[in-house]
RODO-2510 file (C-alpha; in nm, 4 decimals, decimal comma):
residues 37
     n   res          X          Y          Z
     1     x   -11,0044     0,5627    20,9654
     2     x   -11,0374     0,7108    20,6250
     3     x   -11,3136     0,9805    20,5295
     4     x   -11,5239     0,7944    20,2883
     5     x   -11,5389     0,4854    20,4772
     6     x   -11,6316     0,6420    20,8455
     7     x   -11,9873     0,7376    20,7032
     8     x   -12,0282     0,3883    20,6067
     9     x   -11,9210     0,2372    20,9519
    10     x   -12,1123     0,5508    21,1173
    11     x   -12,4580     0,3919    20,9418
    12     x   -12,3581     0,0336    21,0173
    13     x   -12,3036     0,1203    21,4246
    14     x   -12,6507     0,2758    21,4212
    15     x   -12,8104    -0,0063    21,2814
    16     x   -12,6412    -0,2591    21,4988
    17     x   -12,7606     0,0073    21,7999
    18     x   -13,0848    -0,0074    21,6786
    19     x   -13,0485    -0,3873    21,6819
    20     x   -12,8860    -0,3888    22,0154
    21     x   -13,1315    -0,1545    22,2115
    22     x   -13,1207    -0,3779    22,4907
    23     x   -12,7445    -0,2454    22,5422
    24     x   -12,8076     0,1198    22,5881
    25     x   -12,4557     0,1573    22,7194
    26     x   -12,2553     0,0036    22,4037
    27     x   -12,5430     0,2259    22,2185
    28     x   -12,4178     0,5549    22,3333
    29     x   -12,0476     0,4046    22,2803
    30     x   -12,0957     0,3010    21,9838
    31     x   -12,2070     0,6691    21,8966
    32     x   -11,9331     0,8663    22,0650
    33     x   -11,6879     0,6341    21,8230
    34     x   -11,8789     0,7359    21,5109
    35     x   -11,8608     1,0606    21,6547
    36     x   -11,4653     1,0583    21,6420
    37     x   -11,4509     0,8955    21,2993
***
């Protein structure tokens, strides 16, 4: 929700994904948000 700020969150949800591998499932969620942002 804003232009600037979506690249930000986009960087943070990889990095928790990368944390998180264990949860491929919230992974690929977690992408197909950043994806909308």
């Amino acid at each position: 929700m804003g232009g600037g700020n979506g690249q930000k969150s986009k960087m943070a949800h990889e990095r928790n994904a990368e944390k998180n591998k264990a949860s491929k499932g919230s992974q690929l969620e977690a992408n197909k948000k950043a994806m909308n942002n």
